[in-house]
C-alpha positions as CSV (number, residue, x, y, z in Angstrom):
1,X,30.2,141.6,115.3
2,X,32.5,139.0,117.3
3,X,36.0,138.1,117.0
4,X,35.0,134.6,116.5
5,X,32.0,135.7,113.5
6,X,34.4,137.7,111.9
7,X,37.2,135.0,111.8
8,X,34.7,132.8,110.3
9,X,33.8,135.3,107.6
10,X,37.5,135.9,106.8
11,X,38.8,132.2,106.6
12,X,35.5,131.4,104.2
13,X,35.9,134.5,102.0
14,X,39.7,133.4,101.7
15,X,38.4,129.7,100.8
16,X,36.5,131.4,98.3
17,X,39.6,133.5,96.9
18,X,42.0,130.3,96.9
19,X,39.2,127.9,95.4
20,X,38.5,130.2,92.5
21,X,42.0,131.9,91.8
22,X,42.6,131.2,88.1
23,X,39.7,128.6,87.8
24,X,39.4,129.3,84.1
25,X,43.6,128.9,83.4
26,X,43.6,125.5,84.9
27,X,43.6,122.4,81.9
28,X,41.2,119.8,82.6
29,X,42.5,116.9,84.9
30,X,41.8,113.1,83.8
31,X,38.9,112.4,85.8
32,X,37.5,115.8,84.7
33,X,38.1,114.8,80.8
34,X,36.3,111.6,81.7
35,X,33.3,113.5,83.1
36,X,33.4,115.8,80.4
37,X,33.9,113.8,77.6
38,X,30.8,111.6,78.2
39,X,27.8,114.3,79.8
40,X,26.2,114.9,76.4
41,X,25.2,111.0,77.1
42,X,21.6,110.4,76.3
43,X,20.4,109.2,79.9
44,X,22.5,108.4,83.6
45,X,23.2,105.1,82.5
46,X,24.4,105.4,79.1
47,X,26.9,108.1,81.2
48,X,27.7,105.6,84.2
49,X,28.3,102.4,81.3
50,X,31.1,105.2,79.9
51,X,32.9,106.3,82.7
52,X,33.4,102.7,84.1
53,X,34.7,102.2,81.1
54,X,37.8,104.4,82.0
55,X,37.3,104.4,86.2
56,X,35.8,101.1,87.0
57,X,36.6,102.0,90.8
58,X,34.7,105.2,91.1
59,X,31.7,105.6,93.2
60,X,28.8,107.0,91.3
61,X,27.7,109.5,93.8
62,X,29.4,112.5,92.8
63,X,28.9,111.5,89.1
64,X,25.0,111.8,89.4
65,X,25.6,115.0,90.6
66,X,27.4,116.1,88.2
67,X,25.6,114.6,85.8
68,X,22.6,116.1,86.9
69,X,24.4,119.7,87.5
70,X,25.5,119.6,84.0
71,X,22.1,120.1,83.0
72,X,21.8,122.6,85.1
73,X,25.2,124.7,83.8
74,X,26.3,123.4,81.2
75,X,29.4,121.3,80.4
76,X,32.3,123.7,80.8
77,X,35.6,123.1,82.9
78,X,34.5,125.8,84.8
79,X,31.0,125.3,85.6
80,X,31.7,121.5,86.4
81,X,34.4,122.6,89.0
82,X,31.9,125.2,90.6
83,X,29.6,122.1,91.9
84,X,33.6,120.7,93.7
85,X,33.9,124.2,94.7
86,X,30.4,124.1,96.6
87,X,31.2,120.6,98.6
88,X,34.3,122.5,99.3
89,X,33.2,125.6,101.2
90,X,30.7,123.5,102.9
91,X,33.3,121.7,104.1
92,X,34.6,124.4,106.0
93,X,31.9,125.2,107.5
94,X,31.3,121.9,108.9
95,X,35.0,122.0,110.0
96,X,34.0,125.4,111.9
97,X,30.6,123.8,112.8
98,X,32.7,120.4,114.6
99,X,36.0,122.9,115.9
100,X,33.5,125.6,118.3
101,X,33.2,125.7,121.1
């Protein structure tokens, strides 16, 4: 294995480790609460005419996918922030993928 590969591996396995360090102690944030308080919501739009409501400025993007992951995982704190966790680490790897050589 490379230098370089093995970098790679480290940095991500340590995005992994900071990202997830005491995930479950963490209180829900405001714009989590607002996601949370409204998924049991009967269908997308009766969630989207909620969460205006409260953040009328929001793009509805990631809240279909959450939406949609919630159905999926449930509606814990913890499995919403695992779907935030994903875009994360795939953000480092496009970082690595636009930084090589």
């Amino acid at each position: 294995m490379s230098k370089q590969c093995f970098a790679v591996i480290l940095i991500f396995f340590l995005g992994v480790l900071l990202r997830t360090y005491s995930l479950r102690d963490q209180s829900v944030w405001s714009d989590e609460y607002i996601s949370v308080a409204y998924l049991n919501a009967a269908s997308w739009s009766d969630f989207k005419a909620e969460y205006t409501i409260f953040s009328p400025d929001m793009p509805p993007l990631y809240f279909a996918m959450l939406y949609g992951w919630s159905r999926i995982t449930g509606d814990g704190a913890v499995s919403l922030r695992i779907l935030s966790l994903a875009f994360g680490l795939a953000a480092l790897f496009v970082v690595w993928l636009l930084g090589k050589d």
